[in-house]
C-alpha positions in Angstrom: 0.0 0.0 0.0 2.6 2.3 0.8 4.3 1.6 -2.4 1.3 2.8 -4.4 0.9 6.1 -2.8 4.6 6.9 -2.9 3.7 6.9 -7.0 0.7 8.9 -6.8 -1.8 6.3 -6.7 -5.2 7.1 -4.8 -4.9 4.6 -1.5 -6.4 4.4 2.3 -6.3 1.5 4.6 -9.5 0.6 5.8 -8.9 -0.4 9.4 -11.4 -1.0 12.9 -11.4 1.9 15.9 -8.7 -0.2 18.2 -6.4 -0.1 14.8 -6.6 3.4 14.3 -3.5 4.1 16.3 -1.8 1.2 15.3 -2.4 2.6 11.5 -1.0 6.0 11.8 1.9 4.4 13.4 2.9 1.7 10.2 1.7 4.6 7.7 4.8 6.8 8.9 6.9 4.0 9.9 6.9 3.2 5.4 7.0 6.8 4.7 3.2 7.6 4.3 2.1 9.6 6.8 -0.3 11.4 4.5 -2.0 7.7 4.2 -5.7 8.0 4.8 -7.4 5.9 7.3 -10.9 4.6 6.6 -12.3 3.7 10.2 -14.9 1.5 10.4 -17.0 0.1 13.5 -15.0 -3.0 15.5 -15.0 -6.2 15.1 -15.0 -7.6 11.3 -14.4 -11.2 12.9 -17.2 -13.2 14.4 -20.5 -11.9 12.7 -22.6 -12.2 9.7 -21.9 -11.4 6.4 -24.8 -9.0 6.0 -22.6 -6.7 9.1 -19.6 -6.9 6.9 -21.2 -5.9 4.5 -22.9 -3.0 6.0 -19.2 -2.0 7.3 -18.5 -1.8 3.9 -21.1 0.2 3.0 -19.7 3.1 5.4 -16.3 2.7 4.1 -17.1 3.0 0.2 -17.8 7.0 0.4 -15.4 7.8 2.0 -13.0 6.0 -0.5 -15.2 7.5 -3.2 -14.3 10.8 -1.7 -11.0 10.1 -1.5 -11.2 9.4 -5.5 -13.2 12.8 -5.8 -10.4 14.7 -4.3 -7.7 13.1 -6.1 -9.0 13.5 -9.7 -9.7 17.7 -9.4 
């Protein structure tokens, strides 16, 4: 991931609210510090697909507004 936004590419890591810290941490430690961070509600493991899904569904404009701003 870091490799793509070091060339330009539009990127975020979609990560859980006890991550959040742990994310902005890795995205400097590889020279990203810039590196958006999608935060979704905690936990992904252990429940239905339809939840994932929904999870999903919060993270997807927020990556399309990351597109948005890129592309002006």
């Amino acid at each position: 991931m870091s490799e793509l936004r070091k060339r330009g590419l539009v990127t975020a890591v979609i990560c859980t609210d006890p991550f959040l810290k742990l994310g902005r941490a890795q995205s400097r430690v590889f020279g990203v510090a810039d590196l958006p961070l999608i935060v979704i509600p905690h936990p992904l493991g252990g429940i239905s697909l339809e939840k994932v899904e929904g999870r999903a569904e919060v993270a997807i404009p927020e990556f399309v507004k990351l597109i948005m701003e890129h592309a002006r």
